[in-house]
C-alpha positions as CSV (number, residue, x, y, z in Angstrom):
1,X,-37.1,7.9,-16.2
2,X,-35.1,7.9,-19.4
3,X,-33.1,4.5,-20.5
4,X,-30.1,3.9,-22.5
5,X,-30.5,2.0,-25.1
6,X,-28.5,-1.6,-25.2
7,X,-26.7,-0.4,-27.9
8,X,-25.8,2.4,-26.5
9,X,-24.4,0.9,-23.4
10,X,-21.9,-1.3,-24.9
11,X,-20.2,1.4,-26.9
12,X,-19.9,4.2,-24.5
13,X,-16.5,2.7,-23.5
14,X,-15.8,2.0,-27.3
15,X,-16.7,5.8,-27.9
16,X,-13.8,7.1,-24.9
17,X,-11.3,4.8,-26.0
18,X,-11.5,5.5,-29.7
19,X,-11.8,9.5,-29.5
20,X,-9.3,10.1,-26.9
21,X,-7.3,13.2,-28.1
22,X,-7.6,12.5,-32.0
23,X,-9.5,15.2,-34.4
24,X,-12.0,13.2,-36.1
25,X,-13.5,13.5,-39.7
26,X,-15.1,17.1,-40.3
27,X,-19.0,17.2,-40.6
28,X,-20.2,19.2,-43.1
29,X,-23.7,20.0,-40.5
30,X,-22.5,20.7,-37.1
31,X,-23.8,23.8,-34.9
32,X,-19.8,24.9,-33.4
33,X,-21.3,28.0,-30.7
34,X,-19.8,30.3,-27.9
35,X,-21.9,32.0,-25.5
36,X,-20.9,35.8,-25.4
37,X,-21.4,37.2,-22.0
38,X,-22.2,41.5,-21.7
39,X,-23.3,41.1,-17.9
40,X,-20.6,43.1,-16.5
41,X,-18.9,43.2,-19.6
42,X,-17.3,39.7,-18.6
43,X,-17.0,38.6,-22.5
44,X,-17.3,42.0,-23.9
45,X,-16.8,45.5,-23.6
46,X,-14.7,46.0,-21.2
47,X,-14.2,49.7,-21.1
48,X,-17.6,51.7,-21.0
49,X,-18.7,54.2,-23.8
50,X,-19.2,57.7,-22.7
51,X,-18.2,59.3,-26.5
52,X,-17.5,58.5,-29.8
53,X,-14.0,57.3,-29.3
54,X,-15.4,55.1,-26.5
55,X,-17.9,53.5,-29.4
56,X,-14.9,52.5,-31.5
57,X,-13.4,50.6,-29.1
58,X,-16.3,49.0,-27.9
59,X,-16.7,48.2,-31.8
60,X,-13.3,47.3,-32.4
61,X,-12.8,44.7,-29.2
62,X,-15.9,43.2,-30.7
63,X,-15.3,42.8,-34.7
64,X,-11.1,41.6,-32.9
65,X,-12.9,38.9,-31.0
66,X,-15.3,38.2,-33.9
67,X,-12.5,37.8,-35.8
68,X,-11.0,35.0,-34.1
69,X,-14.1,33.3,-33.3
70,X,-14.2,32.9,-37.1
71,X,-10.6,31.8,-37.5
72,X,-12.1,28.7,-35.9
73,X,-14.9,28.2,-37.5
74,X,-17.1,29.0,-34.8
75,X,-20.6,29.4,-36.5
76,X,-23.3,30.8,-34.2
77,X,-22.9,33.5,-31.5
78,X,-24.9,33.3,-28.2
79,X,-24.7,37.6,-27.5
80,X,-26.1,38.2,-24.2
81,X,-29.1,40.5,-25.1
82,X,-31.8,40.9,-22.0
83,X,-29.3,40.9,-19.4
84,X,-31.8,41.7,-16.2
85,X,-34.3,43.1,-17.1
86,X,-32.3,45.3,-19.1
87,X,-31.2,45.7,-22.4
88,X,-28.1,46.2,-24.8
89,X,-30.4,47.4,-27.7
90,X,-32.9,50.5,-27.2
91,X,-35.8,49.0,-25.9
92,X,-39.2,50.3,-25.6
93,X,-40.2,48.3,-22.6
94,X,-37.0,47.9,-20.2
95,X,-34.2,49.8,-19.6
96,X,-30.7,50.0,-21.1
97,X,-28.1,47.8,-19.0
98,X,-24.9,49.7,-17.4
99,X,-22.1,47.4,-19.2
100,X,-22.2,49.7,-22.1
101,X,-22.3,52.9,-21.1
102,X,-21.5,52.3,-17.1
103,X,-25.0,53.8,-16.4
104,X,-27.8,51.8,-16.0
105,X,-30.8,53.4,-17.8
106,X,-28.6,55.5,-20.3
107,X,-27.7,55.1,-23.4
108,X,-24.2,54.6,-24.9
109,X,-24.7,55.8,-27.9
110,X,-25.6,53.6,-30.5
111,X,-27.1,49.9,-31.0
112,X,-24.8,47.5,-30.0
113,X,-27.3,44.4,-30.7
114,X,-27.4,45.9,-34.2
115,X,-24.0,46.6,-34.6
116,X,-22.9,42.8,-33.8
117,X,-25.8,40.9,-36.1
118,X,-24.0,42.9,-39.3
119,X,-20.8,42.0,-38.4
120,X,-21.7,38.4,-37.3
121,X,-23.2,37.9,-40.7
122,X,-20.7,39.5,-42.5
123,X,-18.2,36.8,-41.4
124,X,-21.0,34.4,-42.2
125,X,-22.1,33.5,-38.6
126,X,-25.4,33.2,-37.0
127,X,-26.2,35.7,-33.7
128,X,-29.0,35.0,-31.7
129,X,-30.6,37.2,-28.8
130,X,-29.9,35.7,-25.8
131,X,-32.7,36.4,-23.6
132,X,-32.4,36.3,-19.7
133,X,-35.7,35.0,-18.6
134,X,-36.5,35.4,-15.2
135,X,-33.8,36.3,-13.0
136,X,-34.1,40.5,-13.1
137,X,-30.9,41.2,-10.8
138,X,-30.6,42.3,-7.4
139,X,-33.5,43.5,-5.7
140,X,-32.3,47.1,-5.8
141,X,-31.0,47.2,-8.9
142,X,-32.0,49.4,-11.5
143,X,-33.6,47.2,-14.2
144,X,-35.4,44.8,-11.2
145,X,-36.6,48.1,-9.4
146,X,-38.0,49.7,-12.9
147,X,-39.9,45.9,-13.3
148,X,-41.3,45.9,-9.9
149,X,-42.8,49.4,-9.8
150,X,-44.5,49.1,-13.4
151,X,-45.5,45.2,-12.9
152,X,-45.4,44.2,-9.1
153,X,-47.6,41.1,-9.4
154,X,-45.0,40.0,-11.9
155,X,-41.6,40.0,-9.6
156,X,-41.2,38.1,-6.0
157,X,-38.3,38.1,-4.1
158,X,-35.9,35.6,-3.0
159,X,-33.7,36.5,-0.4
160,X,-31.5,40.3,-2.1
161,X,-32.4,38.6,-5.9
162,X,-35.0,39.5,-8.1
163,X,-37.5,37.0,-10.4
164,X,-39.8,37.2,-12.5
165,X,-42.8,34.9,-10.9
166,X,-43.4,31.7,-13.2
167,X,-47.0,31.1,-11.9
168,X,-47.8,34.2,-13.0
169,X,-49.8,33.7,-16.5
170,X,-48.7,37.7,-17.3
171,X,-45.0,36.6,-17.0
172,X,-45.7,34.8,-20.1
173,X,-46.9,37.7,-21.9
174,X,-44.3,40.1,-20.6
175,X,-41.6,37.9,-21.8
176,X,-43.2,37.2,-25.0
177,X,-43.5,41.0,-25.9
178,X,-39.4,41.0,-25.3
179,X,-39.1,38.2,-27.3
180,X,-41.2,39.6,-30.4
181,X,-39.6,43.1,-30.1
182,X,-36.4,41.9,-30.5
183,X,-38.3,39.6,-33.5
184,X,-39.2,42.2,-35.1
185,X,-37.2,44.9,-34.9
186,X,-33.9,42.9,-35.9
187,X,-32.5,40.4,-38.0
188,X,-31.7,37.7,-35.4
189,X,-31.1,34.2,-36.8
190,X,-32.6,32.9,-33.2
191,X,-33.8,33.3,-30.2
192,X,-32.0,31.9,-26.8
193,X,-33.8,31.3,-23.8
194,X,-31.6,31.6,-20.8
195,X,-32.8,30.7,-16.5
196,X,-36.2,29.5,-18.2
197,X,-37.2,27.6,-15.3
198,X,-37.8,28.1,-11.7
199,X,-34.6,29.6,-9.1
200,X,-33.5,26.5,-7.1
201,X,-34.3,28.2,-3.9
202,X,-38.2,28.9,-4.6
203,X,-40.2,27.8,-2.0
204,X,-43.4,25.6,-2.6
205,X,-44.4,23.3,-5.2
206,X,-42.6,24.0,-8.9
207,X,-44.8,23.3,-11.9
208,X,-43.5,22.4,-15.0
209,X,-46.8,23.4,-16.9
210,X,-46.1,26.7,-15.8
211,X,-42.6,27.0,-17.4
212,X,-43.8,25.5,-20.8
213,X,-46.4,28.0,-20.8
214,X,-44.1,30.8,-20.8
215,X,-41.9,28.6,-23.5
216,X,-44.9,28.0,-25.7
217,X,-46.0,31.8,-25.4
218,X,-43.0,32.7,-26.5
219,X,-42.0,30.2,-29.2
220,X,-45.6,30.8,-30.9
221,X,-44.9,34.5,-31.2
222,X,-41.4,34.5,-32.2
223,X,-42.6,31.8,-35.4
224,X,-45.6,34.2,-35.5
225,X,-43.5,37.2,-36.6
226,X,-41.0,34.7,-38.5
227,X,-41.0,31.1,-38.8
228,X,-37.3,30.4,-40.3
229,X,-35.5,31.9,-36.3
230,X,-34.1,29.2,-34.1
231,X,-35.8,28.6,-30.7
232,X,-34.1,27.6,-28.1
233,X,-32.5,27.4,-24.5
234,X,-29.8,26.0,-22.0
235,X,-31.4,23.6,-19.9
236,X,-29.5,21.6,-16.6
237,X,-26.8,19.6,-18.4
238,X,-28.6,16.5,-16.9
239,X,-32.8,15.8,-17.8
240,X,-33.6,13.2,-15.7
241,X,-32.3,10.6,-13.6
242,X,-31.0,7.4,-16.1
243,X,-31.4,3.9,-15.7
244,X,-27.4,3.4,-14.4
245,X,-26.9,6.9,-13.8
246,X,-27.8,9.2,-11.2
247,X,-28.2,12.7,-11.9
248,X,-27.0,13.6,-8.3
249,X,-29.8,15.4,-7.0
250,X,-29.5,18.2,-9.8
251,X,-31.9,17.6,-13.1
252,X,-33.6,19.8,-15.2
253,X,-37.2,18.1,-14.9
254,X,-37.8,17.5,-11.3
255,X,-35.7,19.8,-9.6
256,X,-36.3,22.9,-11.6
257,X,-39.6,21.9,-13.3
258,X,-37.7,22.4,-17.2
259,X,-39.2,19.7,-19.4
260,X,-36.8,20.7,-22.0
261,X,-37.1,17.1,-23.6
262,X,-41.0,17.6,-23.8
263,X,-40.4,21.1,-25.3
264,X,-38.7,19.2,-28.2
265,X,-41.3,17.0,-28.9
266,X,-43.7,19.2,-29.2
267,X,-41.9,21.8,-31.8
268,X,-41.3,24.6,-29.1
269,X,-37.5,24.0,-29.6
270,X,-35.7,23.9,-32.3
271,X,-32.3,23.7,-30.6
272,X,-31.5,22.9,-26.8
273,X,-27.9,23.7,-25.1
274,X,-27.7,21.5,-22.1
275,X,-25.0,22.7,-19.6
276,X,-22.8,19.7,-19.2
277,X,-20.2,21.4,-17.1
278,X,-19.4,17.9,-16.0
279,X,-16.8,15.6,-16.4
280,X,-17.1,11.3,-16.8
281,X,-19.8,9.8,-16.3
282,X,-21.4,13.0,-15.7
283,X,-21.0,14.1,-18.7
284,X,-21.3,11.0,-21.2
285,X,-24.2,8.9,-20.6
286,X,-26.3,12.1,-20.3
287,X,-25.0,13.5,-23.1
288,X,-26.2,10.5,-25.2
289,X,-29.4,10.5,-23.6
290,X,-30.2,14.0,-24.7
291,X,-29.4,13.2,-28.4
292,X,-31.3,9.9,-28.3
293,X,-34.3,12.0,-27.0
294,X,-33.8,14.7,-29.4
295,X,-36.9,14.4,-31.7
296,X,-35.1,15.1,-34.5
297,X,-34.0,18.5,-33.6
298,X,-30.8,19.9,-32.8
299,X,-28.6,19.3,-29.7
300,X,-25.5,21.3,-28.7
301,X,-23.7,20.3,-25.2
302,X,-22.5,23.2,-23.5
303,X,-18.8,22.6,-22.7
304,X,-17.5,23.8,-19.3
305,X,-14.4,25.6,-21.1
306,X,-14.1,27.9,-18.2
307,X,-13.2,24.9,-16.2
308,X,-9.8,24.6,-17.7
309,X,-9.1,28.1,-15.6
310,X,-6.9,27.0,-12.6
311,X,-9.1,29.7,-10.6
312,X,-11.9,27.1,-11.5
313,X,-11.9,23.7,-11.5
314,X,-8.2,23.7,-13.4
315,X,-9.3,20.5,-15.7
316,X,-6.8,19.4,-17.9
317,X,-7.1,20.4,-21.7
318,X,-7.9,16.3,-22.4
319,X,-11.1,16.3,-20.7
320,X,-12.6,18.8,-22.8
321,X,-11.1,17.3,-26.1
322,X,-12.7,13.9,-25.0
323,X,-15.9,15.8,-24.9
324,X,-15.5,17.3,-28.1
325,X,-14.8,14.5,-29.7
326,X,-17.0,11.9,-28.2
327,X,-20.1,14.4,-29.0
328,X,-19.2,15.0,-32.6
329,X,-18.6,11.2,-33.0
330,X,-22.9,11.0,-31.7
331,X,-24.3,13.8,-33.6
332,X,-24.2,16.8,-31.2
333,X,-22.9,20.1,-31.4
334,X,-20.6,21.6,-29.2
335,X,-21.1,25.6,-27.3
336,X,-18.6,27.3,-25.3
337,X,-19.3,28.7,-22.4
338,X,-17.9,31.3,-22.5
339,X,-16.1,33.6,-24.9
340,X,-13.0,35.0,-22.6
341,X,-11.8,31.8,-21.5
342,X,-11.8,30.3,-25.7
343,X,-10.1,33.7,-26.3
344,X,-7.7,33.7,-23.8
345,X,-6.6,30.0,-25.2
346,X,-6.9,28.8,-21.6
347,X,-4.9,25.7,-21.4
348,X,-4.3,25.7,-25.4
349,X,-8.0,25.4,-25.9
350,X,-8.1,28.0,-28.7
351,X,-5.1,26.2,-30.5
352,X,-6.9,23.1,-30.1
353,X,-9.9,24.2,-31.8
354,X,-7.9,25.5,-35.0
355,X,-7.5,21.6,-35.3
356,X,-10.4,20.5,-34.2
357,X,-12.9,22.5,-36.8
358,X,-10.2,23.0,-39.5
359,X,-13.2,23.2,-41.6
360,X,-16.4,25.5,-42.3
361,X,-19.6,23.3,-41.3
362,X,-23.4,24.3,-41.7
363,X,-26.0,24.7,-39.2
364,X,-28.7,21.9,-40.0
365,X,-31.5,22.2,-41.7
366,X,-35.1,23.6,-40.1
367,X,-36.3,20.9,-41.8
368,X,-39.4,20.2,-39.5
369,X,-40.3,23.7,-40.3
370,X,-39.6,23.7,-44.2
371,X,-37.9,21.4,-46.1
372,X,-38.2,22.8,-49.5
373,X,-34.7,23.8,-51.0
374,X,-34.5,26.7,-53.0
375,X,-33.4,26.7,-57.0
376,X,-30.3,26.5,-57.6
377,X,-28.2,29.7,-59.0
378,X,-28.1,29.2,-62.8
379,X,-24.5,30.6,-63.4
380,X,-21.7,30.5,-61.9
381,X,-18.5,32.9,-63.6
382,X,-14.9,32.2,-62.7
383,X,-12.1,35.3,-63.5
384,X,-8.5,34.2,-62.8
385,X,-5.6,36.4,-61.7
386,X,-2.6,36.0,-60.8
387,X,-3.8,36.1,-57.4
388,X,-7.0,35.6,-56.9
389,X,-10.3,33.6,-58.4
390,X,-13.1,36.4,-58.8
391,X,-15.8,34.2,-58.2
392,X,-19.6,36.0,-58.8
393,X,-22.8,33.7,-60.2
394,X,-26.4,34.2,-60.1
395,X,-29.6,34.7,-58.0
396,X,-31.5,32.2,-57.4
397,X,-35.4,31.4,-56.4
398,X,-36.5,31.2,-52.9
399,X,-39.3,28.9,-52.8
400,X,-39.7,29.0,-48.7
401,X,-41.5,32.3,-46.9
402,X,-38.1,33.6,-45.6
403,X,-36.6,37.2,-46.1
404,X,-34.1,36.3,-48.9
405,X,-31.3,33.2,-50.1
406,X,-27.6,33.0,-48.8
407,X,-25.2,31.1,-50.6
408,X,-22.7,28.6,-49.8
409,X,-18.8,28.3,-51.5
410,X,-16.9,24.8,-52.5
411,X,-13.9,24.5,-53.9
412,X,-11.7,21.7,-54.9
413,X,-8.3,20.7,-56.7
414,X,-11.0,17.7,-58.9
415,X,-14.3,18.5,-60.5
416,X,-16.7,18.2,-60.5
417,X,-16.7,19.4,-56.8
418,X,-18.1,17.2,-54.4
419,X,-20.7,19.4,-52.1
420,X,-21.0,16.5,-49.9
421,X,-17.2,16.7,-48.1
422,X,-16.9,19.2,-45.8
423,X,-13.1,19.6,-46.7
424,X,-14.6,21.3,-49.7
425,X,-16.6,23.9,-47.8
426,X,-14.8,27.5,-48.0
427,X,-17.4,29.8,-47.4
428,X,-21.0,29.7,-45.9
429,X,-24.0,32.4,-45.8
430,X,-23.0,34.8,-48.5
431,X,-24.9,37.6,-48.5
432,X,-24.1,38.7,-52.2
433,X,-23.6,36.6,-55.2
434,X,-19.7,37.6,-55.6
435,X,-16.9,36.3,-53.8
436,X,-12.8,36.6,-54.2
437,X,-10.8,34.2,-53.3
438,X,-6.6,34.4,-52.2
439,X,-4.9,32.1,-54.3
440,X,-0.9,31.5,-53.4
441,X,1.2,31.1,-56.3
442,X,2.5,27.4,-57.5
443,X,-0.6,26.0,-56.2
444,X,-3.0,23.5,-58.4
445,X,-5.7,25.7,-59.5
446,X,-8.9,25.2,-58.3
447,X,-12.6,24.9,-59.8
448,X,-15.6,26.0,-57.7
449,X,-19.5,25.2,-57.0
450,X,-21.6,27.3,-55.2
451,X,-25.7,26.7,-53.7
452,X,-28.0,28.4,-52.6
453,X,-29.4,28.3,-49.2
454,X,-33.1,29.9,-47.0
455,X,-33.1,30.8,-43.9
456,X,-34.1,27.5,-42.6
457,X,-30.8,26.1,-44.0
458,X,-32.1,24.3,-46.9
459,X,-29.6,24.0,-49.6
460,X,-30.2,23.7,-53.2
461,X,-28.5,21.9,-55.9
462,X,-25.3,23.1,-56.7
463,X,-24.2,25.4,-60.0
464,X,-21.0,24.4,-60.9
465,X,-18.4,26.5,-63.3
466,X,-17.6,24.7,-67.1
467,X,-13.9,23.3,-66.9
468,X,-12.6,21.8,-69.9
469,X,-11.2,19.6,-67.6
470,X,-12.7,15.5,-67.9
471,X,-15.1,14.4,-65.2
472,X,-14.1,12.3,-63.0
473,X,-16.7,8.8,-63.5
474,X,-19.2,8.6,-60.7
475,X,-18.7,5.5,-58.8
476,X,-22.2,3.7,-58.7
477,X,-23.8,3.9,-55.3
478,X,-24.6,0.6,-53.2
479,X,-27.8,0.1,-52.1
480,X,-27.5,-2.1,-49.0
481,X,-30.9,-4.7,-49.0
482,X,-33.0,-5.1,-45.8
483,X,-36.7,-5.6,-44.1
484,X,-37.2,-2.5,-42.1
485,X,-36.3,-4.4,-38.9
486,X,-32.6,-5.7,-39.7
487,X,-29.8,-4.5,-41.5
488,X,-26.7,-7.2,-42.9
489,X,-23.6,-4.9,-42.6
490,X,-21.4,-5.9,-45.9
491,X,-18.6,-7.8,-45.4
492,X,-15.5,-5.9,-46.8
493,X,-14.7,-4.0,-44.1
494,X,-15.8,-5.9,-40.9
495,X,-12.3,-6.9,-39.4
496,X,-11.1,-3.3,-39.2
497,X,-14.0,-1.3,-38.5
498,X,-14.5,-0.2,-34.6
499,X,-18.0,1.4,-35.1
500,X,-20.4,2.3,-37.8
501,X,-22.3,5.2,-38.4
502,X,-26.2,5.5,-39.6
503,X,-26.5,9.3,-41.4
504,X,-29.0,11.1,-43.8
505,X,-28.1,11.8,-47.4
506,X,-27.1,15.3,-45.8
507,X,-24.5,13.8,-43.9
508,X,-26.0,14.5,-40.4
509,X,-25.5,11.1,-38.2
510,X,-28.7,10.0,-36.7
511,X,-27.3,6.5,-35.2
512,X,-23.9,5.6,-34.1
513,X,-23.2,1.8,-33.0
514,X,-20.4,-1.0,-32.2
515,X,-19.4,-3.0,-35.5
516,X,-21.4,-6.1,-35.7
517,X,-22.6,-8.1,-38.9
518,X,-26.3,-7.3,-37.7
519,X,-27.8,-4.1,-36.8
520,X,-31.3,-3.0,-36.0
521,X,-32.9,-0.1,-37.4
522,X,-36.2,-0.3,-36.4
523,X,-36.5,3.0,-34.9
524,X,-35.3,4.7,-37.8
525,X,-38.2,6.4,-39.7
526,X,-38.9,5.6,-43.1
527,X,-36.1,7.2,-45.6
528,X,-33.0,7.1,-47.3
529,X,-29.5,6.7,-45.7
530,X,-26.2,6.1,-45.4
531,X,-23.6,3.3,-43.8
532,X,-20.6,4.2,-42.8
533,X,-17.7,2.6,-41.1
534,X,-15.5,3.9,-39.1
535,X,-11.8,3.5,-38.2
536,X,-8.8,4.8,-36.0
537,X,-8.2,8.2,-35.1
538,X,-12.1,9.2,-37.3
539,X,-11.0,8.0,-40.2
540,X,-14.7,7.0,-42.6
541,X,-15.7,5.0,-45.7
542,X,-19.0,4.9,-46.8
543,X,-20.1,0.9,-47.1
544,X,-23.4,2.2,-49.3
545,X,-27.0,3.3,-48.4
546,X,-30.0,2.1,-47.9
547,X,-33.7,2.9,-48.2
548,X,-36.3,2.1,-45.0
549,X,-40.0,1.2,-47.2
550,X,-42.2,-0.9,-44.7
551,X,-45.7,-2.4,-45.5
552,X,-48.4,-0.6,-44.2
């Protein structure tokens, strides 16, 4: 049974009364995600293909909604890729699904999975392949009955649905081969596990070794093929019972046999996307509990956004914003589910965001799986026009096993430009080494800096242009004293300060905690960080850093 830590008891409350419908300070590493939906063409198409005109709609829906996903900074794309036990890409081992062409098995034409990873990345986003695991569909349908008749040992039947059979060691391998095709055909930055656990109505006992088998089959030939793609999967919003809170009878680890947690620990999962369609304390305490238990890896709470539809649950706006703002305030990144009801700006929640992630922000570093940074670019060239900065700079050396460097874009009013605030951030996974950038007239020109970054999100040191313009003196750095154990928060900003924050030297938060003149940091691993306070309405000042060394 997982616990809550004292600490973080206290300040749940503190956390819900200070974040109530205020944008806080913008995070330069945050995952910001939308699930994508093709089954039925719910998110997208929604008209079938049958000719070439057909494509271009299809293509021109997408790259609109692709669009607008950027507008707001969204950064990764969930696109429904395995739908059940068929396809949106041409496979060589299941069928294509009908919500492209509006005939299961045929073809509509061209490679939609294809076609949206180049225009994700052109807009500087991440796509990965979401992969329906073992539901197949309707026991009739055309993908299950295809399944069935080459691979019956591998599909059981549960009342009219289809599933692939978990205690089944070839499911593993079946699912696997999906996996790697999709690996290695295609230039996915990850791979999304979706229904990996048992159905809720399978009879008999459920094993939980049985769905980490299929996890770890998968994970080890996906980092097989290549190393740098994201892992991961939506598991129940809730793990596990708490200490004060009851799951209610529906958590991933008993009732469903999903050690998602476990998967974490052990380096099968790079990222986890509970779904926390939930609202209070159904939401908060277990949303805390995942991040506590996160092993260092990413966690992104899947937001019920499609609650806000009066045809759903009709939640106010507010509850969502809460839940935006009380998971950025604890280190977690946030995932809609799902596309149309962001688009459609249900209840304003489309204008909200445009607020809310006013700013680019990274996806975190892999840096469990390589934490090397690349060189950084050794020139950077600056042409000014009357209305634009023609921005283009070097190569620079990759010194990780990935395919090849992207680049990331600061800009700022003051040099030299500080990489470290994500106000500065303008433009993120650059393919090329050029870049223009818009420029309104009677505006302060601006100078630039630009890094390199591998496809594990590493980022290097920055290459800044020469400006005749003086430096601005570098304030020195205060190095806050302790024993390993014990922290003394300094004094200067106690009165007014509501929480403080514990973050890397990358600006990820790894601790968040009430204001007292005392704090523990024993569980922190040995390293370099930074204090920060924290006001009203996310307002931040860095109070120094300080180094964890204990005697061995």
């Amino acid at each position: 049974m997982q616990k809550l830590t004292h600490n973080v008891k206290r300040h749940i409350l503190s956390l819900l009364i200070l974040c109530s419908l205020t944008t806080l300070a913008q995070p330069k590493y945050e995952v910001r995600a939308v699930w994508l939906t093709t089954i039925g063409g719910i998110d997208w198409p929604s008209r079938y293909a049958h000719d070439g005109m057909g494509i271009e709609r299809q293509k021109q829906e997408l790259t609109n909604m692709l669009d607008r996903l950027q507008a707001i900074n969204i950064n990764t794309v969930l696109l429904q890729t395995r739908v059940r036990a068929t396809t949106i890409y041409p496979s060589d081992l299941e069928p294509w699904d009908g919500c492209l062409s509006g005939r299961p098995g045929q073809s509509p034409g061209y490679d939609a999975l294809q076609f949206a990873i180049d225009e994700c990345h052109r807009r500087g986003m991440e796509l990965h392949a979401w992969i329906v695991t073992i539901p197949i569909g309707k026991w009739n349908s055309y993908g299950c009955q295809q399944l069935r008749r080459r691979y019956p040992s591998l599909v059981k039947r549960i009342g009219e649905e289809g599933y692939m059979n978990p205690e089944s060691y070839q499911t593993a391998d079946y699912l696997a081969r999906i996996c790697a095709e999709v690996t290695s055909r295609y230039d996915v930055d990850g791979i999304h596990l979706d229904y990996i656990r048992y159905p809720e109505t399978w009879r008999g006992s459920k094993r939980s070794d049985n769905i980490t088998h299929i996890v770890e089959t998968v994970s080890h030939e996906v980092k097989r093929l290549k190393p740098w793609i994201k892992m991961s999967c939506s598991p129940i919003g809730k793990y596990d019972d708490l200490s004060r809170y009851s799951s209610r009878g529906w958590n991933a680890r008993r009732q469903v046999a999903q050690d998602a947690q476990g998967w974490l620990r052990e380096g099968l999962m790079d990222q986890l996307y509970p779904m926390m369609y939930f609202q209070g304390n159904n939401f908060y305490p277990f949303a805390i509990d995942w991040q506590e238990q996160s092993s260092g890896r990413m966690v992104i709470s899947g937001l019920g956004t499609y609650m806000l539809h009066p045809r759903e649950r009709n939640w106010p706006l507010a509850e969502v914003q809460r839940q935006l703002n009380v998971t950025r305030q604890i280190g977690v990144g946030h995932c809609h589910f799902r596309a149309k009801f962001l688009l459609d700006n249900v209840k304003g929640i489309y204008d909200y965001m445009t607020l809310f992630d006013r700013h680019p922000s990274l996806i975190p570093p892999m840096t469990w799986a390589q934490s090397i940074a690349p060189d950084a670019p050794t020139t950077l060239s600056v042409e000014r026009t009357a209305k634009s900065d023609q921005l283009a700079w070097s190569g620079a050396n990759d010194r990780s096993d990935g395919p090849y460097l992207l680049y990331n874009v600061y800009a700022s009013t003051e040099t030299p430009v500080d990489i470290s605030n994500a106000e500065n951030l303008i433009a993120t996974r650059c393919a090329f080494n050029h870049l223009s950038i818009h420029r309104q007239a009677g505006r302060p020109p601006l100078y630039y800096a630009v890094t390199a970054m591998d496809r594990y999100g590493n980022e290097s040191m920055p290459v800044r242009e020469v400006s005749d313009k003086p430096v601005m003196a570098v304030v020195p750095m205060l190095l806050i004293q302790n024993n390993g154990e014990t922290l003394n928060v300094p004094d200067s900003h106690q009165l007014d300060a509501r929480l403080l924050t514990i973050s890397d030297m990358q600006g990820r938060v790894v601790h968040t905690l009430v204001n007292q003149p005392i704090i523990h940091i024993s569980s922190l691993p040995e390293g370099m960080y930074q204090l920060r306070a924290m006001y009203k309405k996310g307002k931040t000042h860095r109070l120094g850093c300080f180094i964890i060394k204990r005697k061995q």
